[in-house]
C-alpha positions in Angstrom: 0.0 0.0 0.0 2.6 2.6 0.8 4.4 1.7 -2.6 1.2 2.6 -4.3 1.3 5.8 -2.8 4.7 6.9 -3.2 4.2 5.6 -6.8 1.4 8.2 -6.9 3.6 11.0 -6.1 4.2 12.8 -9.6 7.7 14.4 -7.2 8.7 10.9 -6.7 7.4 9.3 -9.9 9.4 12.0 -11.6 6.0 13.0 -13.9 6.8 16.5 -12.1 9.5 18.5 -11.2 8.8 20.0 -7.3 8.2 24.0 -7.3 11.3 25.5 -6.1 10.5 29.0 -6.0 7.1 28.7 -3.0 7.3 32.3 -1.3 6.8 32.0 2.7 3.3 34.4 3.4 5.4 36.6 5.4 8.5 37.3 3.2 7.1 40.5 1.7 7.6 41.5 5.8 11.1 39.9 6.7 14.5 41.0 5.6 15.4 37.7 3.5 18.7 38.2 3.0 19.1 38.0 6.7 18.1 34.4 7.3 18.4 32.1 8.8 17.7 33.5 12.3 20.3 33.2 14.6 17.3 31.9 17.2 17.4 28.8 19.1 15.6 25.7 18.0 12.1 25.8 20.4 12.7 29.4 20.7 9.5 31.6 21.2 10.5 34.5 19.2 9.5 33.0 15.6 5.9 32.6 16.9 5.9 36.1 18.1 6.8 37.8 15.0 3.9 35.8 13.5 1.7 37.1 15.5 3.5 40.7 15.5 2.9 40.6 11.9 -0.7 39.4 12.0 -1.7 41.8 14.4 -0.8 44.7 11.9 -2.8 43.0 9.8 -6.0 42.5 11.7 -5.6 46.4 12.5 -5.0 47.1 8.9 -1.7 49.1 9.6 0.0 51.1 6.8 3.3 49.4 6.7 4.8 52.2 5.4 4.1 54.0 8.7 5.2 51.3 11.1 8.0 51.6 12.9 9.6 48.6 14.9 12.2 49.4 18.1 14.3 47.1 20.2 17.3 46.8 22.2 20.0 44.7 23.0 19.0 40.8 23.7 17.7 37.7 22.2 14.7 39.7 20.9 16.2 42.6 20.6 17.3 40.7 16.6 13.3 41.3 16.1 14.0 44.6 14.5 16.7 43.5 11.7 14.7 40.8 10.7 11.3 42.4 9.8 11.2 44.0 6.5 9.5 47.7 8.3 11.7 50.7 9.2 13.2 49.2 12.2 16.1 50.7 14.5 18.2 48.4 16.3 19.1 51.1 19.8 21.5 50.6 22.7 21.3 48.2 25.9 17.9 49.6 27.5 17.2 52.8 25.6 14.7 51.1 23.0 11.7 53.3 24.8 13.9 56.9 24.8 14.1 56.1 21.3 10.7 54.6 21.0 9.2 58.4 22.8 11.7 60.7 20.3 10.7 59.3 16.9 7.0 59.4 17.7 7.3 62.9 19.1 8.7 63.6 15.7 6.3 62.0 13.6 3.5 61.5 15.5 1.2 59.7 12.3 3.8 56.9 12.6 2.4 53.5 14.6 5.8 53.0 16.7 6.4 49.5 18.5 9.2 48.6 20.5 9.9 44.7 21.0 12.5 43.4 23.3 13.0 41.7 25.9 12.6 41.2 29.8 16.4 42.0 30.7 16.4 44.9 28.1 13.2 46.2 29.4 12.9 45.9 33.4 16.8 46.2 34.1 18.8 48.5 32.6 15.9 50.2 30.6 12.9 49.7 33.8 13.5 53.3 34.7 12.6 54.5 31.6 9.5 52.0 30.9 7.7 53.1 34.0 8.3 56.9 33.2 6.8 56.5 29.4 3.7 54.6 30.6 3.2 57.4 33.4 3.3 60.2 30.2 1.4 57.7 28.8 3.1 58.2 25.5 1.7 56.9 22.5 3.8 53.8 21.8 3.2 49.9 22.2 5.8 47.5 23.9 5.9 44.1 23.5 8.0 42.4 26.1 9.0 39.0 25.3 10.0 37.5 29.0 11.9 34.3 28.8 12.5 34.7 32.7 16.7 34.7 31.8 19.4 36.6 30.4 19.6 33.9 27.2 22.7 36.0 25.2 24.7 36.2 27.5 24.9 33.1 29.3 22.0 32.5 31.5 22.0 35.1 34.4 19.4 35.6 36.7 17.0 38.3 35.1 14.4 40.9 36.5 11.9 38.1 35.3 13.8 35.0 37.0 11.2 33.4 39.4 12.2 32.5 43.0 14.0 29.1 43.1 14.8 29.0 39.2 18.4 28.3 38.5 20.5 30.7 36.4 24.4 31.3 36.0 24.5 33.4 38.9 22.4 31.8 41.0 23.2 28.4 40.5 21.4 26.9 43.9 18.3 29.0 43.3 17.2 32.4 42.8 17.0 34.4 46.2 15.2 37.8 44.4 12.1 38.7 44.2 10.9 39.2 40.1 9.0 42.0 38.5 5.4 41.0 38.0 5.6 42.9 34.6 1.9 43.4 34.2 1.8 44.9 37.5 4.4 47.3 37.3 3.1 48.4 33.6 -0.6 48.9 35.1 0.6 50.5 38.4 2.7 52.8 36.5 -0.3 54.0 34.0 -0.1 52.0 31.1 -3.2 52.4 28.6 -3.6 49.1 27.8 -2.0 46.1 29.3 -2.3 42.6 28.4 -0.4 39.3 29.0 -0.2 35.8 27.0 2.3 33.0 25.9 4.1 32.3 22.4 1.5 29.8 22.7 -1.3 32.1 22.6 -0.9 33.2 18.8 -4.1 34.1 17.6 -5.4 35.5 20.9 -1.5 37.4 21.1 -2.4 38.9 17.4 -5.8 40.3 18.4 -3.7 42.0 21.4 -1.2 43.4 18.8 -4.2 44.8 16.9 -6.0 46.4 19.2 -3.0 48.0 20.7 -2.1 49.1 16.9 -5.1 50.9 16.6 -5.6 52.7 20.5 -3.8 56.0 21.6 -1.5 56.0 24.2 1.3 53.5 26.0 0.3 50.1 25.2 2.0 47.0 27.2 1.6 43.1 26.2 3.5 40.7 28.2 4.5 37.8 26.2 5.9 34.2 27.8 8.2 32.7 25.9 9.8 29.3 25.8 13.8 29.1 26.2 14.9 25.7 25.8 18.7 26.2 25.8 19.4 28.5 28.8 16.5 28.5 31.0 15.0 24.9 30.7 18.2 23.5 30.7 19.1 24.7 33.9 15.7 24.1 35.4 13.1 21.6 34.5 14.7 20.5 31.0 12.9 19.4 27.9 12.1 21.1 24.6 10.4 24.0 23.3 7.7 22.3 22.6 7.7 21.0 26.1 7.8 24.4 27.4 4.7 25.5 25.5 2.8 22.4 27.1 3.5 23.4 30.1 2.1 27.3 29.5 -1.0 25.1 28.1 -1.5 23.9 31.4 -0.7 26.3 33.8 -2.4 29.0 31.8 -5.5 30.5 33.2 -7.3 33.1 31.2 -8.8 36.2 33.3 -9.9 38.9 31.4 -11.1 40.8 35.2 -7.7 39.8 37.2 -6.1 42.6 38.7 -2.5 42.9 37.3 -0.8 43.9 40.2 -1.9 40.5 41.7 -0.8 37.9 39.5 2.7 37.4 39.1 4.9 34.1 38.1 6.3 31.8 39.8 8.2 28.7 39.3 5.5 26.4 39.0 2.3 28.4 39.5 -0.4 29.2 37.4 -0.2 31.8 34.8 -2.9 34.1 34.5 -3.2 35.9 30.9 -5.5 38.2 29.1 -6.4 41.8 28.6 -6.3 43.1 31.8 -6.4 47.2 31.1 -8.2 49.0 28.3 -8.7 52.4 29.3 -8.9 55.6 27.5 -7.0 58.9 29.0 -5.1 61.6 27.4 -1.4 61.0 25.2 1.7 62.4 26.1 1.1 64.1 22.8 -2.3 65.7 23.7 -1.0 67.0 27.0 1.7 68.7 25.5 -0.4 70.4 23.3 -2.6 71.2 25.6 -0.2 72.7 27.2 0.5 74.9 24.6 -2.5 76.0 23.6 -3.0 77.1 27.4 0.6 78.8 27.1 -0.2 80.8 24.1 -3.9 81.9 25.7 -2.7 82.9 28.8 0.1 85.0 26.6 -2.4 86.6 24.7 -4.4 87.7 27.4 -1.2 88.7 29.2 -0.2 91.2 26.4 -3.9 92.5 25.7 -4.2 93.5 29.1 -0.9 95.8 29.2 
């Protein structure tokens, strides 16, 4: 029976010659000449670009006024491989840069995608301050709970217990709960799900295309060659099993109340969807008031 089949095959049969020249759906959006990725096998970051690029779709972005933003890190690589005007910044300053371009050109959709380490660490500072001016940019956070370029140390991320380079008997700090510290700090709209999450990650990406002010969308992502080799082991794949069972969806959770832990359950969804004024509108508020109150002060001399 299989030899029927394989006989059936025009490929094998040689009655046809295989297509050679199949286009991947997303290589109008990637910079081909840059592949392959230098990303781990089981990785996360594939599945998020997917969705990255979906969302735009769904929200019917104008590539040619998208801008993509990341630092230094694993997923930092995320802006040299899509096929958008993307800007590759300095350890932590992804959001500075993020704020400046969009001040300058305020039409254009900016996104910044990076990392945990790039984001909470040497660039937390300025994360909390953009979400409390409420600046009109989204950041996608990809937290793989480890330092994975530069060998494995303990991260802002890194539950308590997890193993890393520098904590190899257990990590003895207490981790951002990034949702948390995003909502407590002001963010717009704040959402959290897993590289396994796709479709339900790509409607987040799209709604956070399309809404004024600072967007934040947590993403957990699998990393089979630092992180799970120094903790519970296994695969990628393995890794996204286990999101599948510990994930508990919770559209009404309170962010500040449902951080990670080693083992626990992790609570995703859209947690914050709020509408109050830009960074942008504010200033220009200001202005307007400025100029007013300078008219009136000259009439009245």
């Amino acid at each position: 029976m299989q030899n029927e089949i394989c006989c059936e095959s025009p490929i094998i049969a040689g009655t046809a010659e295989p297509e050679t020249n199949i286009q991947h759906p997303m290589e109008g959006l990637l910079r081909m000449d840059r592949m392959p990725h230098i990303w781990c096998s089981g990785c996360g970051l594939g599945s998020v670009v997917t969705a990255f690029v979906e969302g735009l779709k769904k929200a019917g972005s104008d590539f040619d006024k998208v801008a993509v933003v990341s630092g230094i890190g694993c997923t930092g690589r995320v802006a040299g491989y899509i096929n958008l005007d993307s800007f590759h910044t300095t350890h932590g300053r992804a959001i500075p840069f993020a704020t400046g371009l969009k001040m300058a050109n305020n039409d254009m959709t900016t996104v910044v995608i990076s990392g945990d380490g790039d984001l909470f660490a040497i660039g937390g500072n300025h994360l909390i301050h953009a979400a409390r001016r409420n600046v009109d940019i989204n950041v996608i956070c990809v937290n793989n709970f480890i330092y994975g370029m530069t060998g494995g140390q303990t991260a802002p991320t890194t539950p308590l217990q997890a193993r890393s380079s520098t904590a190899p008997y257990g990590n003895y700090e207490q981790p951002f709960n990034l949702v948390g510290l995003a909502a407590a700090a002001g963010a717009s709209y704040v959402a959290r799900w897993s590289a396994m999450h796709v479709r339900r990650l790509a409607d987040s990406i799209a709604v956070a295309a399309n809404k004024k002010g600072f967007c934040f969308i947590e993403v957990i992502s699998p990393c089979p060659t630092v992180f799970a080799r120094k903790n519970m082991g296994g695969t990628g794949l393995d890794l996204l099993k286990s999101f599948g069972e510990r994930t508990v969806i919770d559209h009404d959770a309170d962010p500040t109340k449902i951080p990670i832990g080693m083992n626990d359950e992790i609570v995703c969804g859209n947690f914050i969807n709020e509408d109050r004024p830009t960074y942008w509108e504010n200033v220009q508020t200001g202005i307007r008031d400025a100029v007013d109150k300078e008219n009136v002060y000259w009439k009245n001399l």
